[in-house]
C-alpha positions in Angstrom: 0.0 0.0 0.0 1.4 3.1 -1.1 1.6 5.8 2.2 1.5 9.6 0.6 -0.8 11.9 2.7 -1.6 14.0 6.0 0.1 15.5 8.5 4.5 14.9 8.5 6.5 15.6 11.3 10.2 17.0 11.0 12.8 15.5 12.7 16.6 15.9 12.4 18.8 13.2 11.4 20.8 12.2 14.6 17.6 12.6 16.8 15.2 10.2 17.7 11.1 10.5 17.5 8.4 8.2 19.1 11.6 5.7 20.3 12.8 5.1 16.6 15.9 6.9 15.2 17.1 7.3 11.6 20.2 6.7 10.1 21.6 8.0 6.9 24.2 6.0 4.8 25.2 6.2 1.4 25.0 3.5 -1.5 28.5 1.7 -1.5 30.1 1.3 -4.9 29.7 -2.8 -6.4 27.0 -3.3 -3.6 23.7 -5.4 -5.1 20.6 -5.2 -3.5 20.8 -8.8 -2.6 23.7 -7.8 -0.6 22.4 -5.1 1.1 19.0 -7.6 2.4 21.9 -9.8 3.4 24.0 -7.3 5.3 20.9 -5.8 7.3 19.3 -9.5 8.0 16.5 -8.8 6.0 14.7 -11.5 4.1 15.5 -11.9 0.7 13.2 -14.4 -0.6 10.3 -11.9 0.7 11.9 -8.6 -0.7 13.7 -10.0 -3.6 12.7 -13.8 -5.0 8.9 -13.4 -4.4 8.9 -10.0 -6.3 7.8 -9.6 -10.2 10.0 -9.6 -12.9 10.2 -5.5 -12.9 10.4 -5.0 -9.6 13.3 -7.2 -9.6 15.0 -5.5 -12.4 14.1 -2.0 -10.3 16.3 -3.2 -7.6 19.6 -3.1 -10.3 18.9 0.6 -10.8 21.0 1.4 -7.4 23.3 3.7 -7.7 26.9 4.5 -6.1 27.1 7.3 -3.7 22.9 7.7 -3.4 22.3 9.2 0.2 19.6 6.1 1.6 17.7 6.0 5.0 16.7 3.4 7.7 14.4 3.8 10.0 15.0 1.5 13.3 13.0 1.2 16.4 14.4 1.4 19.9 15.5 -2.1 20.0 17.4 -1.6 16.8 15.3 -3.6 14.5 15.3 -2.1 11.3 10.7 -0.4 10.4 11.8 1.3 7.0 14.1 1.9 4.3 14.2 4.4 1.9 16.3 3.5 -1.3 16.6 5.8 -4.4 16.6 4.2 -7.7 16.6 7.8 -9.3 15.4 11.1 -9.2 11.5 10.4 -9.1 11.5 7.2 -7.7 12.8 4.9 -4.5 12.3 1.6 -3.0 10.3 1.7 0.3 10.8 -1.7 2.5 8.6 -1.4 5.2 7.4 -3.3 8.4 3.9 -4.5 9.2 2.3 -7.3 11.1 6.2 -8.5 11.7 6.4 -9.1 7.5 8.2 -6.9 5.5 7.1 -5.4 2.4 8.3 -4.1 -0.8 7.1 -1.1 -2.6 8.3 1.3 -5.3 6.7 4.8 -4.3 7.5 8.5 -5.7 10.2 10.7 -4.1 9.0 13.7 -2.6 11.4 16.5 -3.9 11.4 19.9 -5.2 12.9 21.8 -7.5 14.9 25.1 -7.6 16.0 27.3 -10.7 19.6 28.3 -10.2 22.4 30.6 -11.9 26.1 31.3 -11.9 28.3 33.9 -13.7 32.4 33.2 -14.0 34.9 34.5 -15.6 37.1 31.9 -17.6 40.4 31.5 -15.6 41.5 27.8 -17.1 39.0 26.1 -18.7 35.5 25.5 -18.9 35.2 22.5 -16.9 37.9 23.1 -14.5 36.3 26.5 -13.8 33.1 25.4 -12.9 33.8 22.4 -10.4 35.7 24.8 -8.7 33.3 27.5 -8.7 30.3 25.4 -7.7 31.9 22.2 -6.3 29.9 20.4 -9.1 31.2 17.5 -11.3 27.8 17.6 -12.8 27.3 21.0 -14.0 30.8 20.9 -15.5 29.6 17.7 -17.7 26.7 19.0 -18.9 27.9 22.3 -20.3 31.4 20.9 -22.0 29.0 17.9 -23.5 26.2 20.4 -25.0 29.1 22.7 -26.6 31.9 20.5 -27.0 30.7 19.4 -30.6 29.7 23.1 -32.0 32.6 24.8 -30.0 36.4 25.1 -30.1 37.2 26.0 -26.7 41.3 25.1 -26.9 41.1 27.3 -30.0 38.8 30.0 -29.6 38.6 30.5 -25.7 40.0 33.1 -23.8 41.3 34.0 -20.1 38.3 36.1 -19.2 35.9 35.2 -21.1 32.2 35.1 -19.6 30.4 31.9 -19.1 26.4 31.9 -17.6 24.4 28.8 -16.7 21.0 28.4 -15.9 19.6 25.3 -14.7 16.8 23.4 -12.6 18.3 21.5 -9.6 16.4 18.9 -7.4 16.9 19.2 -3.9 16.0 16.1 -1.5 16.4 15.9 2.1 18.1 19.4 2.2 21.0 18.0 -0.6 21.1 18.5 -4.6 19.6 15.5 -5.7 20.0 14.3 -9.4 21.5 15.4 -12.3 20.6 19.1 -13.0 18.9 20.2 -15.9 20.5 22.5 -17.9 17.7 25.2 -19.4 20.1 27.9 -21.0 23.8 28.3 -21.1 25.3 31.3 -22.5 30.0 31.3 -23.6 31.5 34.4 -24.7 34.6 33.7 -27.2 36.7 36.1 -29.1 33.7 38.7 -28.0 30.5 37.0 -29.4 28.4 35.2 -27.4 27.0 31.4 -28.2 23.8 30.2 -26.5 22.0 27.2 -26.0 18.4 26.4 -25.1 16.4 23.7 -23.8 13.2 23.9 -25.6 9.2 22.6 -24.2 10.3 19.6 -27.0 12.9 18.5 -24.5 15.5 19.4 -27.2 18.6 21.8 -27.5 18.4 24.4 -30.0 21.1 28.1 -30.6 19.7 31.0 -31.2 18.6 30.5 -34.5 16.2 28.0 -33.7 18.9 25.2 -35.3 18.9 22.0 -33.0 22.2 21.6 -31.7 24.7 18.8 -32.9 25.8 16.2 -30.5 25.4 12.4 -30.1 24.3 10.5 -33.6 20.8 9.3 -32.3 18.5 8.8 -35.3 14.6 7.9 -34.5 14.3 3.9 -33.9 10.7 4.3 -36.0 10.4 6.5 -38.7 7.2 8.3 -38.7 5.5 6.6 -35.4 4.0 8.7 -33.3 5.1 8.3 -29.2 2.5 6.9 -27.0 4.4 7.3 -23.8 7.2 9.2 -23.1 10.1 8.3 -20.2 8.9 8.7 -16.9 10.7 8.0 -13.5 7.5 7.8 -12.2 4.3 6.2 -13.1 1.6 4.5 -11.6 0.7 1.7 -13.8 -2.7 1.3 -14.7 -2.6 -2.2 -15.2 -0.5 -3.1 -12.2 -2.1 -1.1 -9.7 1.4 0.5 -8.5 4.5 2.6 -9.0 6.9 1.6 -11.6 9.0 3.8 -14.2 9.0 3.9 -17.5 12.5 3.9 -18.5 12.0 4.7 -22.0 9.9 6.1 -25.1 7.2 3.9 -26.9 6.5 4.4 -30.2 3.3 3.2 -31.4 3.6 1.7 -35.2 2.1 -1.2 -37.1 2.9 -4.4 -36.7 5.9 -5.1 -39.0 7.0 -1.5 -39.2 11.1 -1.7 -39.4 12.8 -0.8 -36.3 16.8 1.2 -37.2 19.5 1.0 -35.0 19.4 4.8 -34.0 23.3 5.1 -33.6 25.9 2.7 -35.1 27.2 0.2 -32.6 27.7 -2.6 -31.8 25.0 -5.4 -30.6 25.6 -7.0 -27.5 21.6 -8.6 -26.9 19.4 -10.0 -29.5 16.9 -12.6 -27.9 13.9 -12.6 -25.9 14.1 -11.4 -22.6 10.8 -11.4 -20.1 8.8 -8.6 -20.1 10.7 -6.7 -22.2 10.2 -9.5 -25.1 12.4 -9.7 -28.6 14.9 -7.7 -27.2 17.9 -5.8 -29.2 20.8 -4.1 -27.3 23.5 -1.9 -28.9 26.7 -0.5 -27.3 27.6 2.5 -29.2 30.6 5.1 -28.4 31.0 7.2 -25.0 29.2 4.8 -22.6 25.9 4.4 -24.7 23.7 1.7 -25.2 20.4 1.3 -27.1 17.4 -1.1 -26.2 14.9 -2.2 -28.6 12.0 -4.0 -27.2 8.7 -6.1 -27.4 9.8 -6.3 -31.1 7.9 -9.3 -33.7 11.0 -10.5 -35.3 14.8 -9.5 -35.9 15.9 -8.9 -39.3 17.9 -11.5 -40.7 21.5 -11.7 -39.9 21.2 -9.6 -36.2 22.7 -11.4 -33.8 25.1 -10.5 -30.9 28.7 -9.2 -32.1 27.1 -7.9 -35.4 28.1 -4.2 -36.1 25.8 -1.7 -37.6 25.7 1.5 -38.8 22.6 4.2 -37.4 19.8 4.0 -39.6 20.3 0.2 -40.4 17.1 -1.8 -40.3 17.3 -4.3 -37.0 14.1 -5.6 -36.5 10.1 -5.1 -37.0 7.7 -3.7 -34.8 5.6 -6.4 -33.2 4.1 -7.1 -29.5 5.9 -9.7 -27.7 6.4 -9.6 -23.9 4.5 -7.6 -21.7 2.7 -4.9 -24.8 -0.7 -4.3 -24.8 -0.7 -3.3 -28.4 2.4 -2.9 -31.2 4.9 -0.7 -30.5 8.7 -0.6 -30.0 9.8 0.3 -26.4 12.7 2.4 -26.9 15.8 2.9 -24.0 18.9 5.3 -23.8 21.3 4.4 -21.2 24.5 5.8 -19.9 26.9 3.5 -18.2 24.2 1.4 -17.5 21.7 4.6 -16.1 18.7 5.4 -18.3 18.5 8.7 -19.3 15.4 10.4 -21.6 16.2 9.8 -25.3 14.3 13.3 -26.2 17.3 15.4 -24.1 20.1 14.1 -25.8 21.6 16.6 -27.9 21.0 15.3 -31.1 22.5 15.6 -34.6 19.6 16.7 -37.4 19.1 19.0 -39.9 15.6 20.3 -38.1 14.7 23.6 -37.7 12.1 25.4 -36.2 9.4 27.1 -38.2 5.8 28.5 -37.6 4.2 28.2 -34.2 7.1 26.6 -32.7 9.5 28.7 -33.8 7.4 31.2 -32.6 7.0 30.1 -29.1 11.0 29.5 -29.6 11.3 33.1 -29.9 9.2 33.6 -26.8 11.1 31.0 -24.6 14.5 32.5 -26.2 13.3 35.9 -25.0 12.5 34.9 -21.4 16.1 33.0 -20.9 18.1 36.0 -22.5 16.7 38.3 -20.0 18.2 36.2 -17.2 21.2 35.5 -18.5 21.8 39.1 -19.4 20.6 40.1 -15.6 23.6 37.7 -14.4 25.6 39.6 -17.1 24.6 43.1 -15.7 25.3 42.3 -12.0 28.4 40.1 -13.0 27.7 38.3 -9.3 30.3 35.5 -8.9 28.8 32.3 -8.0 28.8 31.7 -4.2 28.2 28.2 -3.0 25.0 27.0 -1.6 25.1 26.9 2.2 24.8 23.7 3.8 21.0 22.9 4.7 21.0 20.5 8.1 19.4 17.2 6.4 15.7 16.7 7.7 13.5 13.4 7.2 9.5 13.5 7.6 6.9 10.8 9.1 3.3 10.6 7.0 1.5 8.8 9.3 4.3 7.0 11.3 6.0 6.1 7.5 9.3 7.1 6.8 9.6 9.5 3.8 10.9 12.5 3.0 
């Protein structure tokens, strides 16, 4: 039973409320959830073996260095844990009747829109880790520009660099990756901007989208009947789950193309997920290709392709209520939405979206050049003391 609602009562970290007390740890690097039950005594067959196929596969989603939480009673027995799988949802093992329980429910979160302004000193990356303390941010602007941009050419020492970005914040502690909504790098005195538009997509101030990874569309001219969500209460299964992916709704038979070239590394069935294709490609990637009628001939694991190549036809296999390919980007092994990856295409905008462009365009120039105008060095975020909440004598946050 999922427990959202009422009254929550704030208590600090090393304190104790009602006789239980919570403790905070963080996910150790190579640790499997199966090790974890057997480290804390908990029973696996219960919280792992009797589970469903997805739930299962949930449980590989932990991540290294994700701040967790277990709630124990007086007596030291553990009542709740709290386990991120990602930024929208967590595994929630719970206590009742002397049974323990597993459920995937939504994190409670919220969002903040930040900004920075530096002056280039080094470089772009090395700059802003030591700015703002964070790995992250540095990633995201040198990946977004790194193809349209020669910074060992073109940069210099004092140029002007601005980012604007949404930023998750969970228990008092950025949480997540953030998402980058405009970034703004002065070289050789002309500035270069980048937007994230409602599409999800990265465009410059021309309304051009912005080149990056090769990622082609899996089905040509399929419309998408459900985009990736790290959160969604199934309406068949009654529960949480995420949906880790795009689905593209198609015929049966459509073809199915290998939207970067790569190399495959799965091509069988696999549960839920059906006739299943995987393909590594360069810089960590991999693309999955699911619930698909039949592989085109000559796929098979070790075969390399090329982007656009035909794989496969749409079909319904596994757990599909209708045709349609299930679609997954991944990272080093993390999903991430397909729609944000900066993408290599000729499209530009026109008419009413290039239109509302303009508007969105409008609205992020005037905040980067307020940041400009003050020129207000970025100052880091104090520390917020971490806080956890009780709804109803559950452990959340």
């Amino acid at each position: 039973m999922i427990r959202f609602s009422i009254l929550l009562l704030l208590f600090l970290l090393t304190t104790t409320v009602f006789g239980s007390e919570v403790e905070r740890f963080r996910w150790i690097k190579n640790e499997s959830y199966l090790v974890f039950l057997e480290k804390q005594k908990l029973p696996i067959k219960k919280l792992y073996y009797d589970l469903d196929v997805d739930d299962q596969r949930l449980t590989a989603e932990m991540r290294t260095g994700v701040h967790c939480q277990i709630l124990k009673d007086d007596k030291g027995m553990i009542e709740q844990v709290l386990l991120p799988l990602n930024d929208e949802l967590q595994i929630h093992i719970y206590k009742d009747k002397n049974e323990y329980h597993f459920e995937a429910i939504p994190i409670v979160s919220n969002t903040k829109t930040e900004a920075f302004t530096i002056k280039i000193n080094n470089s772009p990356y090395y700059d802003i880790i030591k700015a703002t303390g964070s790995n992250k941010l540095a990633q995201i602007f040198v990946s977004n520009f790194r193809n349209s941009l020669n910074f060992k050419r073109d940069l210099r020492k004092g140029d002007t660099l601005v980012m604007v970005y949404d930023q998750k914040y969970r228990l008092g502690r950025p949480f997540s990756m953030p998402i980058l909504k405009v970034a703004m790098i002065e070289m050789k005195h002309k500035q270069h901007f980048i937007y994230l538009n409602d599409d999800d997509r990265y465009y410059d101030a021309k309304g051009h989208e912005v080149e990056g990874f090769l990622l082609a569309r899996p089905v040509r001219g399929a419309r998408i009947s459900s985009h990736f969500t790290k959160r969604r209460f199934h309406p068949i299964l009654k529960k949480w789950k995420s949906h880790l992916g795009i689905d593209y709704a198609a015929r049966r038979g459509t073809p199915i193309v290998a939207a970067g070239s790569g190399r495959i590394v799965y091509a069988a069935r696999l549960g839920s997920y059906g006739n299943l294709v995987k393909i590594r490609h360069a810089d960590g990637y991999e693309t999955r290709y699911a619930h698909m009628k039949s592989f085109r001939r000559g796929i098979k694991r070790g075969k390399y392709v090329k982007k656009g190549h035909t794989i496969g036809y749409v079909g319904n296999t596994g757990r599909s209520t209708g045709p349609h390919l299930h679609f997954e980007l991944r990272k080093r092994g993390r999903a991430i939405n397909p729609l944000r990856v900066v993408q290599v295409t000729t499209k530009k905008l026109k008419g009413k979206e290039k239109k509302a462009f303009v508007k969105l365009k409008e609205n992020y120039d005037q905040r980067v050049n307020l940041h400009l105008k003050n020129q207000t060095q970025f100052a880091k975020p104090q520390k917020v003391e971490s806080v956890c909440y009780i709804y109803n004598g559950n452990l959340s946050e």
